[in-house]
N, C-alpha and C positions, 0 to 999 in steps of 0.2 A: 285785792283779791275778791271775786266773786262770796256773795252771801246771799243764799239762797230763800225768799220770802214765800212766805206760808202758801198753801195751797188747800185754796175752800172749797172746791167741789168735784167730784167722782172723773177719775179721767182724765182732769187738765194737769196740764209740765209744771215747774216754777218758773216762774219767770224769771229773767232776769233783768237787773237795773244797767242799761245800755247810757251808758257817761262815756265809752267810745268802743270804736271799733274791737271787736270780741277775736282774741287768736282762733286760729285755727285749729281744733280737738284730730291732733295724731298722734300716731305711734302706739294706740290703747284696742289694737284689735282681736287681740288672743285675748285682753281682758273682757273686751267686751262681748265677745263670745261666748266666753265661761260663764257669764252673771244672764248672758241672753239662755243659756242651757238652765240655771237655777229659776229665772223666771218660769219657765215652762212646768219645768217641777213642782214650781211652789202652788200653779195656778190647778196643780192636776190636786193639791189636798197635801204637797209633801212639804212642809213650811223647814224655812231654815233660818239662822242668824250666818249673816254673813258681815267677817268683821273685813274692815279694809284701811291696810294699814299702809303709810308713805310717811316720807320727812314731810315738814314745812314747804310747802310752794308746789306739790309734787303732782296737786292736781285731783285731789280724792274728792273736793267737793266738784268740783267740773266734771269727774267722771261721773259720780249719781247723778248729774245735770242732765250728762246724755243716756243713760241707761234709763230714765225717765221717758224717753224720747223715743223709743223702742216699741216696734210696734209688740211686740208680749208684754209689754209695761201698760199699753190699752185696758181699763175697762179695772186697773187696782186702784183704790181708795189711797190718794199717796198725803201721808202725813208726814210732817220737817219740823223739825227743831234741833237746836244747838245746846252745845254747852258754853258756859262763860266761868271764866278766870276770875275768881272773886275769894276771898280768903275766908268772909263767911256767905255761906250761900243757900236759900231758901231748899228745902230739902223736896224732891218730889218738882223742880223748876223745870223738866224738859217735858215730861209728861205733864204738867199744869199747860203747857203752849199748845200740846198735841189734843189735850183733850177738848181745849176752845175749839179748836179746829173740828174735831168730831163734833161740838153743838152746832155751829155754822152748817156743816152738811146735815146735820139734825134741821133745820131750822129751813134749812134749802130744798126742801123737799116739798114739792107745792100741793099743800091741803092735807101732807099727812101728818097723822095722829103719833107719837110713841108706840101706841098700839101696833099699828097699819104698820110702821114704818120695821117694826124688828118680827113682824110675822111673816113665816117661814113660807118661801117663795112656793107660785101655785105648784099645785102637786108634788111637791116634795114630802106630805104627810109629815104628824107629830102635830105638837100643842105649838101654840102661839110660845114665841120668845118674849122673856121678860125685859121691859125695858132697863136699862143701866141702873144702875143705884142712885139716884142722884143725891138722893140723903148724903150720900158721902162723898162722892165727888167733890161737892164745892168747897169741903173744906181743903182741899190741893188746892181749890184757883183762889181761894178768901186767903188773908195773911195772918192765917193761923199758923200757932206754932205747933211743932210735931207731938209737942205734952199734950195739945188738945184734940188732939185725933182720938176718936173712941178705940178704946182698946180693941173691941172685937173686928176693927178694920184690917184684914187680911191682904196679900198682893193680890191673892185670886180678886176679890173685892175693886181695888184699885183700877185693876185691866179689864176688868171685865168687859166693860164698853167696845174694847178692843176687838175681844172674842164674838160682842154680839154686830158688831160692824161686820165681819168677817161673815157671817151668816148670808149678810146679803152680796157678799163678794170679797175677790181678794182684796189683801191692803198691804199693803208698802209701807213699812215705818223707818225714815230717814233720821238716825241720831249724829248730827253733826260733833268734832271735838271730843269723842269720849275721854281723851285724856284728861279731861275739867269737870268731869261727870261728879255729881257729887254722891257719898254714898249710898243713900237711900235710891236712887234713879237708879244706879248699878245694880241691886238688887234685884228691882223690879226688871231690869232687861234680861239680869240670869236668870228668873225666875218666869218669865216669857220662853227664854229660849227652853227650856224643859217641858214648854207645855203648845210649844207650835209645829211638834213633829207629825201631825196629823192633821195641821191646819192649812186654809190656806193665806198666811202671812208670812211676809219677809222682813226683817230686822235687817238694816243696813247699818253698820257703825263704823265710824270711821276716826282715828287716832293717830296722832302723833310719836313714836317709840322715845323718840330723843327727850321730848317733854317729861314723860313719866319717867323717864333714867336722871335727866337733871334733878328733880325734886323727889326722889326715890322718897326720902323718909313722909312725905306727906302722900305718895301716890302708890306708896306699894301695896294696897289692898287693890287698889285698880291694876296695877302691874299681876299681880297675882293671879286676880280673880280671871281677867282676859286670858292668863296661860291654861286657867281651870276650862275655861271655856272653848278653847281650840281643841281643847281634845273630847269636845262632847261628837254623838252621832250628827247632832245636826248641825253641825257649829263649819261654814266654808272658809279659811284666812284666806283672802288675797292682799299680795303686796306689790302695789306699784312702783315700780325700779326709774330709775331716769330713764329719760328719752335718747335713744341712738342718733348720733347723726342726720342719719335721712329723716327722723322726723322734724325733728329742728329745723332745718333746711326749708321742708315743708311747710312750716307755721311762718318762718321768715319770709319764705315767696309768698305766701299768701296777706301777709300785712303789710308788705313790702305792694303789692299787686304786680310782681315781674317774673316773668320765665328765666330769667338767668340773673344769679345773684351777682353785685360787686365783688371784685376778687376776692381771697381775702378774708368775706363778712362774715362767712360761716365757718373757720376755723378761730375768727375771736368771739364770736358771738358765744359759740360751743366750749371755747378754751374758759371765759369769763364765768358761765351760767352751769357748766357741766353736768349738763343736759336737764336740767330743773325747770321747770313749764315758766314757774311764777318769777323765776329769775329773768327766760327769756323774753318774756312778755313788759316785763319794766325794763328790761333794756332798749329793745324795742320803741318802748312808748317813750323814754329817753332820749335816746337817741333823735327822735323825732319833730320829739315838741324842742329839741336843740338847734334843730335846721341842719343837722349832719345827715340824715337819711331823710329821701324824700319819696311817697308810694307812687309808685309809675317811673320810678327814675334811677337809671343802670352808672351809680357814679363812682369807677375803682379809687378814688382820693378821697372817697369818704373815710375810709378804711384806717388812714392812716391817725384819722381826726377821735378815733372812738376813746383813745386813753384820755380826751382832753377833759370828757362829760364827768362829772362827779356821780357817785351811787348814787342811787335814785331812794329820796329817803324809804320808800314803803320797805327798802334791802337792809338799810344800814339799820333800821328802828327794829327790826328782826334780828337780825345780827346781834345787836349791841342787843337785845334780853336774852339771847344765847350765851354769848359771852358772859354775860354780868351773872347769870347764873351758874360758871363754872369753879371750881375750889381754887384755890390761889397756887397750888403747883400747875394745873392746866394750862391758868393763864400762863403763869412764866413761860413752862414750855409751850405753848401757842405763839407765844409772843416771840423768842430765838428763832422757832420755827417758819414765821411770819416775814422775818429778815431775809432768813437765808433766800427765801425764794418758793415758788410752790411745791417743790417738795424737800425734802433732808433727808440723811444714812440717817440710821441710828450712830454708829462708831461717831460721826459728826455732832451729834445731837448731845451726846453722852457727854463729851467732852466741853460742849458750848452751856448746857445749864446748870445752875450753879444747884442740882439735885441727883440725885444716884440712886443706884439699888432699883428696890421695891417702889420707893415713892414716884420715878421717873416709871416706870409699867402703870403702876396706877394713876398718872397721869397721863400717858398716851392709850390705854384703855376707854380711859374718861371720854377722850374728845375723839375714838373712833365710835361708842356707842353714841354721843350726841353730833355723829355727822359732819365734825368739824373737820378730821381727818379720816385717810384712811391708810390700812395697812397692805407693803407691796414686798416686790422682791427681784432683784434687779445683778445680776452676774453675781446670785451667792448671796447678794448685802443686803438688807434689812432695810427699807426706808417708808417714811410718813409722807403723806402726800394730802394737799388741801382736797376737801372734795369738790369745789371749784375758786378761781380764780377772784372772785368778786369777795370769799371771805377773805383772804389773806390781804388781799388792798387795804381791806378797811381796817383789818386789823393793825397795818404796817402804818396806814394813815393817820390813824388815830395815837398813836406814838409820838412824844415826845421828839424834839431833833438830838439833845445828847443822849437822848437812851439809844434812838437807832446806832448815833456814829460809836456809841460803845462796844452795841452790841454787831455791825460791821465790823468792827476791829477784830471783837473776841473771834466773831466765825472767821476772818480772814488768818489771824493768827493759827487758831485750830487745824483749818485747810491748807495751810503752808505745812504743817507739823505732819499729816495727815497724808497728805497728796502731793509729797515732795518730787514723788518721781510718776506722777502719772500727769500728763501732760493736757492731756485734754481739763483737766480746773484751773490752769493757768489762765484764763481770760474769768474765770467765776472770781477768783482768789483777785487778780487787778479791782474787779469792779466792787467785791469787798471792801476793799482798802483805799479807794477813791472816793467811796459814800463814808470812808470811814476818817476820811480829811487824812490819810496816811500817804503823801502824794508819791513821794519816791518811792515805794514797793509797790503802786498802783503805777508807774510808769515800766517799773522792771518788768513785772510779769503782763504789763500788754507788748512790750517790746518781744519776751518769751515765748509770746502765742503765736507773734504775726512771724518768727524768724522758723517755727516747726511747720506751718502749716502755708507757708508764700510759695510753695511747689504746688500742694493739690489744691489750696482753696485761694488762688492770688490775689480775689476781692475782698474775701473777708478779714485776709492779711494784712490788704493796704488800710483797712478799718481799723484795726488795731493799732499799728502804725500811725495812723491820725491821731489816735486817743494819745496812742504816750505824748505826743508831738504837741499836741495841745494842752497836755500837762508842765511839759519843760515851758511851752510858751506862756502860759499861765502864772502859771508859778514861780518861775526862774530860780528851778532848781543847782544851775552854777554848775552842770556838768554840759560842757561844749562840745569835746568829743564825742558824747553821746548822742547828744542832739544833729547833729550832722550827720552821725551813721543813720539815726532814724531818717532822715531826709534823704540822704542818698537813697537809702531801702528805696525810700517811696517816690524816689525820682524813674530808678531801675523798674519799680512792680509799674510806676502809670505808662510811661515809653511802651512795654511789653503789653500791655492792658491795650493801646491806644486811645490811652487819654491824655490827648494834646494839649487841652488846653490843663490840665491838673497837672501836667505835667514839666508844660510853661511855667506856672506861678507859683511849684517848689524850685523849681531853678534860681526863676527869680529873688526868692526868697532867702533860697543859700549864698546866691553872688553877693548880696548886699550883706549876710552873716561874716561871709568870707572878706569883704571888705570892708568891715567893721573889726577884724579880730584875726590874731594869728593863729591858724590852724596848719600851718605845714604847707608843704607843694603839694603836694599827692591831693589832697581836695581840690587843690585848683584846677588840677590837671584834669582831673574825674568829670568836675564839673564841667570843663568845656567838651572833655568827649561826650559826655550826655546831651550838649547842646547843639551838637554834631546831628547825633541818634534823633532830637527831636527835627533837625528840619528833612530828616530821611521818613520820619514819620510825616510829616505835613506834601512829601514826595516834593520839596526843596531842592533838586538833586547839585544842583550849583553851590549853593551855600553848603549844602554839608561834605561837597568834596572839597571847598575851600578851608573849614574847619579842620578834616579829617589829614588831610595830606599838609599843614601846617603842623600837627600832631606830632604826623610823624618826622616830620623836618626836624621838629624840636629834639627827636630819639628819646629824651628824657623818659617819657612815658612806657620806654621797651623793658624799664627796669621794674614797672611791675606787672607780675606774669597775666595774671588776669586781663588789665587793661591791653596788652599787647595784643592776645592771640585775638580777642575784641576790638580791638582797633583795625588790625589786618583784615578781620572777617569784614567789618563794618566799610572798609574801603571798598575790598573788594564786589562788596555788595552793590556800590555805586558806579561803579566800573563795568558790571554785569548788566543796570539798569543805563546806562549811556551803550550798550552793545560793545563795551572793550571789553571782549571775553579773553583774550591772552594775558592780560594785565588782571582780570576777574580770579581766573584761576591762579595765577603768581598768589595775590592777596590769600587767596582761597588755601594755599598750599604753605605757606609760613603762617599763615591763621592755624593751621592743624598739626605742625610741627612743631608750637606753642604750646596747644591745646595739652597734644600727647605728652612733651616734654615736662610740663608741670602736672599732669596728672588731670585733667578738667576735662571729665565726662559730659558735662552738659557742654562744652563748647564741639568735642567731637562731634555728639550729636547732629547739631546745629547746622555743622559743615557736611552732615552725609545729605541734609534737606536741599545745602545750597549747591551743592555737585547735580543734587537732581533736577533743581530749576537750570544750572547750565544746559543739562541732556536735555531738557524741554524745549528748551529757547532755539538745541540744534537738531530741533526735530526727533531726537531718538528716545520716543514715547517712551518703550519696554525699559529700556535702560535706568529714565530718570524714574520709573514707580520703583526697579530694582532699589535704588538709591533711598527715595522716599521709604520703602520698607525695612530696608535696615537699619534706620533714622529711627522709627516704628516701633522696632524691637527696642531700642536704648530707653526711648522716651518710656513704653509702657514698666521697666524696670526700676526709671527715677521718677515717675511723675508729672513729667513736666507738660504742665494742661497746657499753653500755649500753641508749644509747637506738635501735639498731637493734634490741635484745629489744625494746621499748619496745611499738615501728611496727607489727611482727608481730602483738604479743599485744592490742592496741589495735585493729586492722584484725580481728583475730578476731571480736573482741566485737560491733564493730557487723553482722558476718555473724552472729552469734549473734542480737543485738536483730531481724535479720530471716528468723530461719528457716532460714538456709541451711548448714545442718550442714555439710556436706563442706567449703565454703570455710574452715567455721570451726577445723575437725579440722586444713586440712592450713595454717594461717597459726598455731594454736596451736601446734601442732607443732615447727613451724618456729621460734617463741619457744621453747619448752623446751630443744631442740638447742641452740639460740645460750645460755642461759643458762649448761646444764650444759659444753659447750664454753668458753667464758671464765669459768666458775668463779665467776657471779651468783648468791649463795644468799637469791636473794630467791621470794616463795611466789605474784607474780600468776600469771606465764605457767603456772604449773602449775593452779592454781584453771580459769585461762581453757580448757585443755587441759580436766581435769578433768569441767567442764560440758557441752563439747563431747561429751568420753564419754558424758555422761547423758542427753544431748539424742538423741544417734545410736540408744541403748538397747543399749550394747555391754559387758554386763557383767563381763566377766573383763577387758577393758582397764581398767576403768572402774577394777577392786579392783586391778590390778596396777599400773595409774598412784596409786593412793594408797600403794600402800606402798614406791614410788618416791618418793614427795613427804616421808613419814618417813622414809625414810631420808635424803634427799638433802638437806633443808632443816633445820637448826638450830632446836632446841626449837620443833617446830610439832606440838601437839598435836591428832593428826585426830578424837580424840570429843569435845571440846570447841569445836570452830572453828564459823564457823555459815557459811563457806565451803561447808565440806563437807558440814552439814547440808541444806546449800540445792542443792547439786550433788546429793544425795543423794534429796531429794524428788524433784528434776525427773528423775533413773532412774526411780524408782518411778511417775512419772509417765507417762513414756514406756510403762513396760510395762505396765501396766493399759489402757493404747490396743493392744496388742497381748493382752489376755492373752481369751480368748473364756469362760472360767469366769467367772462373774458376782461369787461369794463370792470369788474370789483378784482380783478385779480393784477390789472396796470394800477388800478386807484392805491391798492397796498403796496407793489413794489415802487410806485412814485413816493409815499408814503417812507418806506425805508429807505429808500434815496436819498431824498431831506434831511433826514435823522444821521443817517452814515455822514452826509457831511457836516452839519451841527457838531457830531461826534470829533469827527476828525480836527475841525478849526480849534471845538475844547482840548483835546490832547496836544496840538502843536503848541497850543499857547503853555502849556504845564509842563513842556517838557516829556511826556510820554513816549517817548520812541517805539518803541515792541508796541502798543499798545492802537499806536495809530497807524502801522503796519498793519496791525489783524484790521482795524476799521477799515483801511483802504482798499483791503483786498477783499474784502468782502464787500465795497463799495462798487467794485470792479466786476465782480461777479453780479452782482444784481442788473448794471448795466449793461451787459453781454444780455444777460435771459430776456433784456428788455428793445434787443437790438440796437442800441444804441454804440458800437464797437469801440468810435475813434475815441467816446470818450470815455468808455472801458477802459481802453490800453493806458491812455495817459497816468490813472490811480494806478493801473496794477504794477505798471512803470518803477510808480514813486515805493510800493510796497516792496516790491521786487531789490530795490536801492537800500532799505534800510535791514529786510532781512539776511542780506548778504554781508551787513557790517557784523550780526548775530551772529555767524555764520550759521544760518538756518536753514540748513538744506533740506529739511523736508516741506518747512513754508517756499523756499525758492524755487523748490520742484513743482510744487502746487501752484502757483504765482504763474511759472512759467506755463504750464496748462491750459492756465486760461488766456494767456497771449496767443497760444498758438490756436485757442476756441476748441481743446482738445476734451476730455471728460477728469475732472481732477483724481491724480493718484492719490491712492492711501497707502497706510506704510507698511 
């Protein structure tokens, strides 16, 4: 922390000792106004004490640093001293520094006399000012004891020098620490502030509250006398509160030296330091000299690196004499409170320490007067809360390992008793119980969490899902069935996620469980239908009709209801994507007869989306959104974050198949949001996004949404995909209708000519049928614009052959269009 050293002559700031780069002074402009409005005052003859009160780190001596700095602070006589923490401590020791200081500017003064120097400025009339007493004086700066001070030495007597400084101009008296202030100094500052209301001097003092509340019985004449003195005429309290947000941010970019912070750094930065100058500023310097943050350098991985650094001692060495000076029920409750997390109920609290009544209030009083906590209020409940995150670490860290895992136990026990039926603690109450080496009720309730919330939150379900999974594996807690339903969970939540490969290596994972150990048919079965589902996710479409239609060879799998109407959807689905739409829809129509039959709302669902890909696939636009919309209604009734991406990016496309860009920009949109919001790292809504951009002809979205789709989506290679390729012709397409240069408008559609067939050779090799239809036929239309006919027709030929297996009569009508060089219909 900043300490401010003396200042010897009229005018000049404190310096300060620069050992490194200095934060940035924000967030302090309403104060610094208020004390710039008291200077003015004080300089017109109206003297005031002004006390100014913060926690620890908050920033009061850095504030007089800068209100020193001010130009109405020009032309004051500025005297500094502190107080110090000493249990005996020379009486009269801050005014013995300040008044060295007034010899030095005595002494500074080139060629004057005493005389000269306190006689009354020209034309101001009156007798010469008597110089200081010095007879008395020294005995404050000599180590005399206060027995030998002559009796008739008065406070008027002591300050005087003060009063005859002031003659020749204002002065500034800076008392750092008054909470160490010893009694004698205390006096003389009350005994100032009654006699500066017509002067012009300003007493600045500045204190700790938390200090003088911890050692109440040594400090209550200063507690006291400070409250006597807020209520005088000239007496101003300012209190500096933490820093909001934006200032933090502010001090961070600026030591950081970057316009935009790493993700991230500002809600742990702020979440750690809770808004405390002195907190951010060691973290900062932390962080730094660790090699995890580096000035000039924007790096979102740092972010993840910050819990790895240890408090920075100037925190902990503060901390630990906060703590060490609280009563022993404080600690305790600090300490329960410490575990649980950064904040606790009361109801939770009451129950977790082993005190009650009156003693538990006056000990959460305790540690809201000393800053340790504070009090909130949260649906009705009562709870405590750290006032930042950097005490509760330390406190939690400097613990014992069987006191924490006792005291996880007790709060887990508590919060099970407590919050039996409120769902949202089931993930607090596991991870109790898992610090708390309780492994089986730490697998139950993350299994609890991930089975309420796998509809609307499915990523942070399959997290939970992990945890237990890695508890049974761990552990070898000996329940099998259990373990396997977690694994299925998470075989079902990655497949719907599209995470292939996570979704690969629990399969794997269960095949060799299951071939290690009798678990029943029904797992087997499951499991090879899911290995079906994965190679439909990798668009496999060969292997997982051979899977799929073995399945149902077997019939076995019809006896259970869920797997059925799923297995039929999931053929049918394949069926749809090879263009056997009469066999598609067969699948599609005992998948729903299933569905209804047993009662399974999310499968109807499911099946109104895939009726609307059929209408899509046959051209009748209005029909398949109809379909998508009342898909729309179910999902927004259950939940189901998936297939509402689904709706959007689906309902895009067929505004896409008709021209109508904007509806298409803002329904793909709308899919991408939802994806990246529930954490779907799957690649259509962005493709569907994508194209919209290249249809609109909006080239810098166009590049900036692709290198959002790299980053954002797991191994998707954008120079190889023919996605992009294909997204990437219809840009070039687009601008060549716009480009009036005749040689830049063939170099683009040569340009998308290349790309369309790239596109086309990647989709024939993958199996993509429907998909390298739209490529060819739009390969065919760019060759037409381009005159190029014969070999126009030959693509639109080949597009013409495959949409007709779709039966797609609105692409075959379009198709046909352009064989005959006609203008293509819309629908």
């Amino acid at each position: 922390m900043w300490i401010p050293l003396r200042t010897a002559e009229k005018g000049s700031d404190m310096p300060l000792q620069e050992e490194r780069k200095k934060t940035k002074f924000a967030g302090r402009e309403r104060e610094i106004n208020m004390v710039a409005r008291v200077l003015e005052e004080v300089g017109e003859g109206r003297g005031r004490l002004l006390l100014i009160e913060g926690e620890a780190g908050i920033g009061k001596t850095r504030f007089v640093e800068e209100v020193l700095k001010l130009p109405r602070a020009e032309g004051f006589y500025k005297l500094t001293t502190r107080c110090v923490y000493f249990e005996e401590i020379d009486p009269y020791l801050p005014f013995k520094e300040i008044y060295l200081q007034y010899r030095e500017i005595l002494e500074s003064q080139e060629g004057a006399t005493e005389e000269e120097f306190f006689a009354p400025p020209a034309g101001a009339g009156g007798e010469a000012g008597e110089p200081a007493p010095l007879s008395l004086l020294p005995l404050m700066v000599e180590e005399d004891t206060a027995k030998e001070v002559k009796e008739e030495t008065t406070p008027e007597s002591r300050v005087k020098f003060l009063f005859d400084l002031e003659r020749r101009g204002p002065v500034l008296l800076f008392v750092d620490d008054v909470h160490w202030i010893d009694r004698a100094s205390l006096n003389l500052i009350k005994y100032l502030s009654t006699r500066v209301g017509n002067k012009r001097i300003l007493i600045m003092a500045t204190y700790r509250p938390e200090d003088l509340l911890m050692e109440r019985e040594k400090t209550y004449h200063i507690l006291e006398t400070l409250k006597a003195l807020g209520k005088e005429r000239t007496t101003t309290r300012l209190v500096l509160e933490r820093l909001n947000r934006g200032a933090v941010e502010e001090m961070i970019r600026d030591q950081l030296e970057v316009s935009e912070l790493p993700h991230g750094l500002l809600d742990e930065i702020y979440r750690y330091s809770g808004g405390n100058p002195f907190f951010v500023e060691e973290l900062l310097f932390s962080l730094i000299n660790n090699g995890i943050l580096y000035p000039g350098v924007v790096d979102d991985s740092a972010v993840a690196r910050i819990r790895e650094v240890e408090i920075p001692l100037t925190l902990s060495d503060l901390i630990a004499r906060r703590y060490e000076s609280l009563s022993d029920d404080a600690r305790r409750v600090v300490r329960s409170a410490a575990v649980a997390g950064l904040e606790i109920e009361l109801p939770l609290l009451q129950r977790v320490v082993e005190i009650s009544g009156e003693r538990l209030l006056d000990a959460l009083e305790e540690l809201q007067l000393t800053r340790f906590m504070e009090e909130d209020k949260r649906e009705g409940e009562i709870l405590y809360r750290f006032t930042n995150s950097i005490i509760q670490e330390y406190i939690y860290r400097n613990l014992s390992l069987s006191r924490r895992r006792y005291l996880h136990n007790r709060i887990g026990m508590a919060m099970e008793e407590l919050y039996k039926n409120r769902p949202r603690y089931y993930n607090t109450i596991a991870m109790h119980f898992y610090n708390a080496e309780n492994y089986s009720l730490a697998a139950k309730y993350y299994m609890m969490t991930a089975d309420i919330i796998v509809k609307s939150n499915p990523l942070e379900a399959a997290d939970y899902y992990e945890k237990a999974l890695q508890i049974y594996r761990e552990r070898g807690l000996g329940e099998t069935y259990q373990y396997m339903r977690i694994l299925m969970n998470l075989i079902d939540l990655y497949l719907e996620m599209g995470e292939a490969k996570r979704a690969e290596k629990a399969i794997a994972e269960a095949g060799r469980f299951i071939g290690s150990d009798s678990l029943g048919r029904d797992f087997s079965l499951r499991l090879n239908h899911r290995l079906g589902e994965l190679y439909l996710l990798k668009n496999d479409l060969k292997k997982a009709r051979g899977v799929m239609e073995r399945l149902l060879q077997n019939r076995e799998i019809l006896s259970y209801p869920e797997e059925a109407s799923r297995l039929f959807r999931n053929i049918g689905y394949v069926y749809w994507r090879l263009g056997l739409l009469e066999k598609a829809v067969e699948m599609y129509s005992l998948s729903l007869s299933r569905a209804k039959e047993d009662k399974q709302v999310r499968y109807v669902m499911k099946l109104y989306l895939d009726m609307g890909n059929i209408m899509s696939y046959k051209g009748e636009m209005s029909r398949a959104r109809g379909y998508y919309l009342s898909g729309l209604r179910v999902i927004t009734e259950h939940g189901n974050r998936f297939d509402e991406i689904r709706v959007h990016n689906n309902i895009a496309d067929t505004y896409l198949r008709e021209g109508r860009i904007e509806e298409a920009l803002e329904e793909s949109a709308k899919a991408v949001d939802l994806s990246r919001k529930y954490g779907f790292k799957v690649i259509w809504p962005y493709v569907t996004h994508l194209e919209a951009l290249a249809r609109a002809g909006e080239v810098s979205s166009f590049e900036e949404h692709l290198r959002v789709i790299s980053k954002e989506i797991e191994d998707f290679d954008a120079e190889s995909s023919p996605d992009v390729k294909y997204c990437r012709a219809v840009l070039f397409k687009t601008l060549a209708e716009r480009e009036e240069d005749k040689e830049k408008e063939k170099e683009l559609l040569e340009e998308a000519v290349a790309l369309l067939k790239e596109a086309d050779a990647a989709y024939r090799e993958r199996g993509f049928n429907y998909e390298r239809a739209v490529a060819l036929a739009f390969l065919g239309e760019v060759l037409l614009e381009m005159g190029r006919d014969a070999e126009a027709k030959e693509f639109l030929q080949q597009a013409k052959e495959i949409f007709q297996k779709y039966n797609n009569d609105f692409m075959v009508k379009k198709v046909e269009s352009l064989l005959k060089e006609e203008t293509p219909v819309t629908e």
